[in-house]
N, CA, C and O atoms as a MOPAC input file, in Angstrom:
PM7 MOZYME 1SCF
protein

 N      0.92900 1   -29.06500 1     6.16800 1
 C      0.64400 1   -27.65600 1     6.36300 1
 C      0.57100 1   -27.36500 1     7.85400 1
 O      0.35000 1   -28.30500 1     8.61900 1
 N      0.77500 1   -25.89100 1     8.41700 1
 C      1.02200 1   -25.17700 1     9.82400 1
 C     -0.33200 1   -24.90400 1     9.95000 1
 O     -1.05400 1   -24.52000 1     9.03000 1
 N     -0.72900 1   -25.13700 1    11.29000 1
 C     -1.43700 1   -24.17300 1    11.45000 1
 C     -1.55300 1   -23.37400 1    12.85400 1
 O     -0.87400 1   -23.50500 1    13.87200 1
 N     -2.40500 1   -22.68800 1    12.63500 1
 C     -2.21400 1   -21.18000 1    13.36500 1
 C     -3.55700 1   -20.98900 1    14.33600 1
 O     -4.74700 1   -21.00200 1    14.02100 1
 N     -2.93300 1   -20.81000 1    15.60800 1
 C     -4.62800 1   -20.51000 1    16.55700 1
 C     -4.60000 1   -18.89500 1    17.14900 1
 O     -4.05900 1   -18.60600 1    18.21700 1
 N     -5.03500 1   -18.26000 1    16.58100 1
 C     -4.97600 1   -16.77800 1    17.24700 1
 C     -6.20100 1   -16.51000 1    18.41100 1
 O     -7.43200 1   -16.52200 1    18.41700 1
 N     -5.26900 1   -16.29700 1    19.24300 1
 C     -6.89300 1   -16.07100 1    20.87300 1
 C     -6.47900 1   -14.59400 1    21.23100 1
 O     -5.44000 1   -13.96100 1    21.04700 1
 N     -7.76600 1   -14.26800 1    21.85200 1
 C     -8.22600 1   -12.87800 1    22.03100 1
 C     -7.83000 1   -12.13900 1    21.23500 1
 O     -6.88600 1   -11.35400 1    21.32100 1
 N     -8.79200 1   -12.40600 1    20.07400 1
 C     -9.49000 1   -11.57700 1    18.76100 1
 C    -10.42000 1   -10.92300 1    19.61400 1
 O    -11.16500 1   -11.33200 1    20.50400 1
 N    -10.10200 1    -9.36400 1    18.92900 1
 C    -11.36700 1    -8.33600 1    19.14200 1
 C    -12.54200 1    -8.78400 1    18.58000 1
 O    -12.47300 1    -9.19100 1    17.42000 1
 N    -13.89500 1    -8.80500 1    19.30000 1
 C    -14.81100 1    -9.13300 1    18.26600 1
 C    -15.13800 1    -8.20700 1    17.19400 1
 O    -15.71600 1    -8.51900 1    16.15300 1
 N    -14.75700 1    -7.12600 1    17.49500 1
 C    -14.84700 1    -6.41400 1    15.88900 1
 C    -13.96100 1    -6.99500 1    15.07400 1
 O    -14.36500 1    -7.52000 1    14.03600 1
 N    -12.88300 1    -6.99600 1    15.34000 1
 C    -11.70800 1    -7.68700 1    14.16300 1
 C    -12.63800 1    -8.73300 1    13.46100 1
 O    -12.75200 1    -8.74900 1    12.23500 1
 N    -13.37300 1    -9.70700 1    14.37600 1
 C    -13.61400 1   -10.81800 1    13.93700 1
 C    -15.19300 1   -10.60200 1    12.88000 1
 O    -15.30100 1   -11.19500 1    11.80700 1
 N    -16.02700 1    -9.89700 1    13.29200 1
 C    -16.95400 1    -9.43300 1    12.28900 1
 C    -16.16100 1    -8.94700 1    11.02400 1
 O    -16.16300 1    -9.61400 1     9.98900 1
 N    -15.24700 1    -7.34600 1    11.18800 1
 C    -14.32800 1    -6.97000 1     9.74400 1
 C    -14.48700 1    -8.25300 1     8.78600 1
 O    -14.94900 1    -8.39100 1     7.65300 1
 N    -13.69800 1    -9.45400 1    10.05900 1
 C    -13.03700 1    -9.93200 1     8.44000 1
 C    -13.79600 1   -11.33600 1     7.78700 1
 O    -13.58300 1   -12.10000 1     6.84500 1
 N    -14.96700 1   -11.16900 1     9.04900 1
 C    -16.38900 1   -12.17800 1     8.21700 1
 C    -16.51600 1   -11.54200 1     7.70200 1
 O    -16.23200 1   -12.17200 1     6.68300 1
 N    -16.88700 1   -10.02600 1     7.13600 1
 C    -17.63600 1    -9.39000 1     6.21800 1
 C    -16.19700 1    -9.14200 1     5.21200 1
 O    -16.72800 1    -9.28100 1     4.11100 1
 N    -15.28700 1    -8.97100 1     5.02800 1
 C    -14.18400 1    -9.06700 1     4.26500 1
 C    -14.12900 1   -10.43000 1     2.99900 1
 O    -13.87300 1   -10.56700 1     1.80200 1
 N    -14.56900 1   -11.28600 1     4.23200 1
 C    -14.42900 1   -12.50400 1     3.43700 1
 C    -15.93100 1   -12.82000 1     2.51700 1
 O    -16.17000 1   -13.34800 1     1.43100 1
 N    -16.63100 1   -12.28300 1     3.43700 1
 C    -18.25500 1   -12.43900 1     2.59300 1
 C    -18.11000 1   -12.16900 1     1.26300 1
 O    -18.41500 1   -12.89800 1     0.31900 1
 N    -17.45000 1   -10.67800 1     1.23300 1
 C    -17.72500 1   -10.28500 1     0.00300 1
 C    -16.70500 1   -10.47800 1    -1.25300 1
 O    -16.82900 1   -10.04000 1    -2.39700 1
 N    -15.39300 1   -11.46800 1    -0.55400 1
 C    -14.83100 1   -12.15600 1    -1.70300 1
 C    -15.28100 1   -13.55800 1    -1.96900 1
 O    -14.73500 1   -14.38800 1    -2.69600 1
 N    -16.10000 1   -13.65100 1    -1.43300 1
 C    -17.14600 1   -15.26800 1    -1.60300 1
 C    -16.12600 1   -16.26900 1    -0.77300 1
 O    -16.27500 1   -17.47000 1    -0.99800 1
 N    -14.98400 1   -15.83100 1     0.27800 1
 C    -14.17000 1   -16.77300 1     0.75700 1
 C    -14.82500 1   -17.35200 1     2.26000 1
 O    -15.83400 1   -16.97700 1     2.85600 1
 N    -13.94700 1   -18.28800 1     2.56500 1
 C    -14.35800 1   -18.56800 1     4.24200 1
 C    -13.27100 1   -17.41600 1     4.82900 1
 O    -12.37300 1   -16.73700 1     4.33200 1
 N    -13.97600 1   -17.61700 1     6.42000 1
 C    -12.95500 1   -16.64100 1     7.23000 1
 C    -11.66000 1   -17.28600 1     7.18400 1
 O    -10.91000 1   -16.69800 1     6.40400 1
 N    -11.28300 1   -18.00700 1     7.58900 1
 C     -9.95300 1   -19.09600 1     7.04700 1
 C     -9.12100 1   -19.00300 1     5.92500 1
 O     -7.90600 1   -19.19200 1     5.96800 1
 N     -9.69800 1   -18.74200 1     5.01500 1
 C     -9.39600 1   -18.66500 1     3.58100 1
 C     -8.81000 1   -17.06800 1     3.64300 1
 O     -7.59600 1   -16.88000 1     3.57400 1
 N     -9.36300 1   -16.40500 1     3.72100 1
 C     -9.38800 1   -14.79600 1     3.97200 1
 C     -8.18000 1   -14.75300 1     4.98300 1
 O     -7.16100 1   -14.29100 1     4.47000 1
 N     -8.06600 1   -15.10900 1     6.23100 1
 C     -7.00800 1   -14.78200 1     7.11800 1
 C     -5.81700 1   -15.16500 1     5.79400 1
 O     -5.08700 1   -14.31800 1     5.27900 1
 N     -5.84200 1   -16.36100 1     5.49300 1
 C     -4.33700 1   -16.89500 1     5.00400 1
 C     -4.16100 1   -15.83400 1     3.86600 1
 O     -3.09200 1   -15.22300 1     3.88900 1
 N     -4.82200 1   -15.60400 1     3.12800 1
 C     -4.94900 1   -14.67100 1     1.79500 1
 C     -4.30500 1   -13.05500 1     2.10300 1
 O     -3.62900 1   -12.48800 1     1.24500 1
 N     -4.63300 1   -12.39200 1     3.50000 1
 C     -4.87200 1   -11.37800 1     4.29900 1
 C     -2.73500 1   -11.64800 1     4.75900 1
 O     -1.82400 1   -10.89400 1     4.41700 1
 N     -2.64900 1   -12.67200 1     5.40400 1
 C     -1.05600 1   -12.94500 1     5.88600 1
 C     -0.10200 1   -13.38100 1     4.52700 1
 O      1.10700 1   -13.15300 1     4.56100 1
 N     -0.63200 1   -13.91900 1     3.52600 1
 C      0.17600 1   -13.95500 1     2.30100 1
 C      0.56500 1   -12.87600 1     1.72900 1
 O      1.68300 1   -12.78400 1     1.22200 1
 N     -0.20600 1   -12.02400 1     1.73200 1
 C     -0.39000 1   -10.47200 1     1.04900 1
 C      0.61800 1    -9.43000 1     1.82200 1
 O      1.46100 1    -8.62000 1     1.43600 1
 N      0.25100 1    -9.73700 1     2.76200 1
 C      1.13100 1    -8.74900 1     4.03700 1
 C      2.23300 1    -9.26100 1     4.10500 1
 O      3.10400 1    -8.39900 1     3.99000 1
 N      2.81400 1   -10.74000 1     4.30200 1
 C      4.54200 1   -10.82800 1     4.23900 1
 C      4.76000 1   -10.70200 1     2.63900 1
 O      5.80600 1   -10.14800 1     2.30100 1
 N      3.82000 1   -11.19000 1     1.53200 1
 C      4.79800 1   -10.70700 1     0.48400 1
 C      5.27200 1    -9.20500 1     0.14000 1
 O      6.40700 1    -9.02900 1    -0.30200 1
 N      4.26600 1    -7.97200 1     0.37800 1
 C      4.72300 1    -7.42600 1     0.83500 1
 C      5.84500 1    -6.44100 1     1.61900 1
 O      5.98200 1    -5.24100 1     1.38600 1
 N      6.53700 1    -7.14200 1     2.50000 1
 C      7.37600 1    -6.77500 1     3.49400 1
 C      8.61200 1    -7.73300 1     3.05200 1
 O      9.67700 1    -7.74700 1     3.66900 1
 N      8.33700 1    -8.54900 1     1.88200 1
 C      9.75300 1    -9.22200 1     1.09100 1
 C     10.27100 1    -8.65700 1     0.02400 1
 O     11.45800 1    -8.65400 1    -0.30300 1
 N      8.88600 1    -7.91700 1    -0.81500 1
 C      9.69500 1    -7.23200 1    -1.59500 1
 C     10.25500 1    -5.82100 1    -1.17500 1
 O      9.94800 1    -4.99700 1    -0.31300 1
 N     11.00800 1    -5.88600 1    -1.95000 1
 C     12.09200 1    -4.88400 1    -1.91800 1
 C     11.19300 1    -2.86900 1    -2.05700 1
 O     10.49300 1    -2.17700 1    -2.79700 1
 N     11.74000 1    -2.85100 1    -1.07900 1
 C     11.28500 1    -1.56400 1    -1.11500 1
 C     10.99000 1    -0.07600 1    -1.92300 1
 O     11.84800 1     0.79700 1    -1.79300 1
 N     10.13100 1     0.12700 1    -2.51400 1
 C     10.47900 1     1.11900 1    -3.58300 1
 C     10.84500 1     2.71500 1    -3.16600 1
 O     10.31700 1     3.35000 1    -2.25300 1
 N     11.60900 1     3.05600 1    -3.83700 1
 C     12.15000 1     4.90600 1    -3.84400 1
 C     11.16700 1     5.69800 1    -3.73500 1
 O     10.13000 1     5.54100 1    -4.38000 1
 N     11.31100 1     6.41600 1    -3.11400 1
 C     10.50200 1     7.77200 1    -2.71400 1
 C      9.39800 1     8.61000 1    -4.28900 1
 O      8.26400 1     9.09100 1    -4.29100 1
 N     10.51900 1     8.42200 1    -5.50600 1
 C      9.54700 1     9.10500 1    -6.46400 1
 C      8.54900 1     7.90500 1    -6.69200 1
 O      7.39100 1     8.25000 1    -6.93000 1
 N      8.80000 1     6.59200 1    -6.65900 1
 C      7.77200 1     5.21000 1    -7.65800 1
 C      7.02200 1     5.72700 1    -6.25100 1
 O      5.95700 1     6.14600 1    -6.70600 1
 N      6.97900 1     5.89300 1    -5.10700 1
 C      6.02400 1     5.80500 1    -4.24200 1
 C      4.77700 1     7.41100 1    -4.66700 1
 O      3.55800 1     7.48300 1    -4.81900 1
 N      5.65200 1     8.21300 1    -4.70900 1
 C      4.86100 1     9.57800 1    -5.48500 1
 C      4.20600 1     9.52900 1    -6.69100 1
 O      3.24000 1    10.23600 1    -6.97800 1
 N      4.72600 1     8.68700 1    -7.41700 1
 C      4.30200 1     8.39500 1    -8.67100 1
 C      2.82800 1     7.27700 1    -8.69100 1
 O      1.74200 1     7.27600 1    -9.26900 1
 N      3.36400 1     6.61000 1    -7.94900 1
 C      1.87500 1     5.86300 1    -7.32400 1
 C      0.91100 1     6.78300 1    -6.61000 1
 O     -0.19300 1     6.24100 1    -6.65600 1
 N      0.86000 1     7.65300 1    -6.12900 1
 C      0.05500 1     8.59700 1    -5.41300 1
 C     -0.99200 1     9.17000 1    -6.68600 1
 O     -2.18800 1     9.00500 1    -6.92700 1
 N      0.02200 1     9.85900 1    -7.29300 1
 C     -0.74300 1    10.10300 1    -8.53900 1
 C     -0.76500 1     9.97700 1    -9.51200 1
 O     -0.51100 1    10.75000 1   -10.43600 1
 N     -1.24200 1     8.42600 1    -9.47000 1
 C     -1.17000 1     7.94000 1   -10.54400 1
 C     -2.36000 1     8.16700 1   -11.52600 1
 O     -2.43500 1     8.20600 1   -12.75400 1
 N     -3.33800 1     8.31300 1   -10.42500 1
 C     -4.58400 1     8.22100 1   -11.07900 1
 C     -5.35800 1     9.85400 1   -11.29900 1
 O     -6.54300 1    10.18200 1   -11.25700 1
 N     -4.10700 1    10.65000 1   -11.54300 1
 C     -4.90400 1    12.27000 1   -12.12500 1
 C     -4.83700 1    12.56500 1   -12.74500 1
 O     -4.89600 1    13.79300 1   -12.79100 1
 N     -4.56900 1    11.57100 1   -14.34500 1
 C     -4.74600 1    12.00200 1   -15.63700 1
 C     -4.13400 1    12.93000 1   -16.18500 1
 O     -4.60300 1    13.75000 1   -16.97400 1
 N     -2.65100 1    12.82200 1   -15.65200 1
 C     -1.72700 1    13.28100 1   -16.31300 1
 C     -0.87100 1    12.31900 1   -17.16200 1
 O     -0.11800 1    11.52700 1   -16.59600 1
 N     -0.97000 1    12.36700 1   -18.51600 1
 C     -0.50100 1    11.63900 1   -19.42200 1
 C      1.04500 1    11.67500 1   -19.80200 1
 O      1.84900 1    10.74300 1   -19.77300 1
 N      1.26100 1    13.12800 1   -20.20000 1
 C      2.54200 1    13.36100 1   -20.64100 1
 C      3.61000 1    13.22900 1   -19.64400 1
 O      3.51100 1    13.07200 1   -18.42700 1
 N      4.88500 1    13.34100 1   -20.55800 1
 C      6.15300 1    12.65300 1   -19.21600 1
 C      6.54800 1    14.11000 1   -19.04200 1
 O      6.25900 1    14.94500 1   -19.89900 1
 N      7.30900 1    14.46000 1   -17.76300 1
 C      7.39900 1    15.56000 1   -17.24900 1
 C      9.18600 1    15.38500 1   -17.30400 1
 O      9.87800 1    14.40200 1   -17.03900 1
 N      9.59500 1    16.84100 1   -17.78300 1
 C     10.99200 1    16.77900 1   -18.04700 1
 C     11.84500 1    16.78200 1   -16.82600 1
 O     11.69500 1    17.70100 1   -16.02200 1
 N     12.67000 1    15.90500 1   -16.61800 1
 C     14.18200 1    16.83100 1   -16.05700 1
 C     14.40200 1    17.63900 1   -15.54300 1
 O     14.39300 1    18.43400 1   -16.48300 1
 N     14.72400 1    18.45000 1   -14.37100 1
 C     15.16100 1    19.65000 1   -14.38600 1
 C     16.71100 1    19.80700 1   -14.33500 1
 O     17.15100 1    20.95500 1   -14.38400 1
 N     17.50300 1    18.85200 1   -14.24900 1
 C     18.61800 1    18.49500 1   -14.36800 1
 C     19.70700 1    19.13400 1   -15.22700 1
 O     19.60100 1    19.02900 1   -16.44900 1
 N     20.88700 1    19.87500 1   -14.62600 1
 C     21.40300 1    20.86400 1   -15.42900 1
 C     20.57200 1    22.54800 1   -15.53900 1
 O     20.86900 1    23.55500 1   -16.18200 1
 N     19.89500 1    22.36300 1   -14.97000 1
 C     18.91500 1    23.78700 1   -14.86800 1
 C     19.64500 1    24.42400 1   -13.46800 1
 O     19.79100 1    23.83900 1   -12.39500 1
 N     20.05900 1    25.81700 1   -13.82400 1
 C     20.54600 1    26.64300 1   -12.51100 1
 C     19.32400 1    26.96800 1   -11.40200 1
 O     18.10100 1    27.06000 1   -11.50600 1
 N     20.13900 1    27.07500 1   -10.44900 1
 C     19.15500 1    27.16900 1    -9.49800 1
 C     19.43000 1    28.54000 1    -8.86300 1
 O     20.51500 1    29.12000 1    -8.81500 1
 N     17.98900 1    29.04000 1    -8.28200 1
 C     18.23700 1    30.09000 1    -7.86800 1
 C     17.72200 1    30.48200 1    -6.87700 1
 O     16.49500 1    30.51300 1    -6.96900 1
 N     18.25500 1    30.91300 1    -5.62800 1
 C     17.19300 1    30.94300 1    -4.17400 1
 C     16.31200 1    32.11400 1    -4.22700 1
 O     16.44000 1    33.13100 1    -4.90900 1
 N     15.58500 1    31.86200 1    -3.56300 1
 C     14.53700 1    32.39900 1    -3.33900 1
 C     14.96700 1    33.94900 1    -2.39700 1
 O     15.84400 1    34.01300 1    -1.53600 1
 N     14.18300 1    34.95800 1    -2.80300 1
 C     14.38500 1    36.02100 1    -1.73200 1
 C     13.22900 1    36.76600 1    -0.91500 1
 O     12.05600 1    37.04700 1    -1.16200 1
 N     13.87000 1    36.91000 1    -0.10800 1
 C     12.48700 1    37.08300 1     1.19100 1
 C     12.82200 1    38.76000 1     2.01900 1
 O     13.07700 1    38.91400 1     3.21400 1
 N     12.73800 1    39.66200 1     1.14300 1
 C     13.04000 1    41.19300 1     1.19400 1
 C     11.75100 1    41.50600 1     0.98700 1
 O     11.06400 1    41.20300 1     0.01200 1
 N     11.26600 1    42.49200 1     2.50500 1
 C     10.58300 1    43.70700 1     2.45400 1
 C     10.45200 1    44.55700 1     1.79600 1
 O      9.72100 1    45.48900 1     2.12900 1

């Protein structure tokens, strides 16, 4: 296994992620690698589309039903008369 020496850590950074790790019962060590696993897997997978990213937004407002299509529906501009 690699390992890794990071110098001039903010000491806040370095409190964050004692208390990060406190409260997953990990060491700080444990937590960094967990913290850099997460973040490149991440940035390997493949990127998702603009609606799965909207759709994740609100995901959580308890809207159940599936929302139709508007597809094939005419469109019609808008008018902006005094």
């Amino acid at each position: 296994m690699a390992q890794l020496l990071v110098r001039n850590l903010e000491n806040q950074l370095k409190v964050r992620l004692q208390r990060r790790a406190k409260r997953h019962g990990r060491s700080m060590e444990e937590e960094a690698r967990d913290i850099l696993r997460n973040a490149l897997r991440e940035e390997d997978s493949p990127a998702a589309g603009l609606g799965t990213g909207i759709a994740a937004l609100f995901s959580e407002t308890g809207l159940h039903e599936d929302i139709t299509e508007l597809r094939g529906h005419a469109v019609t501009p808008a008018t902006f008369e005094r």
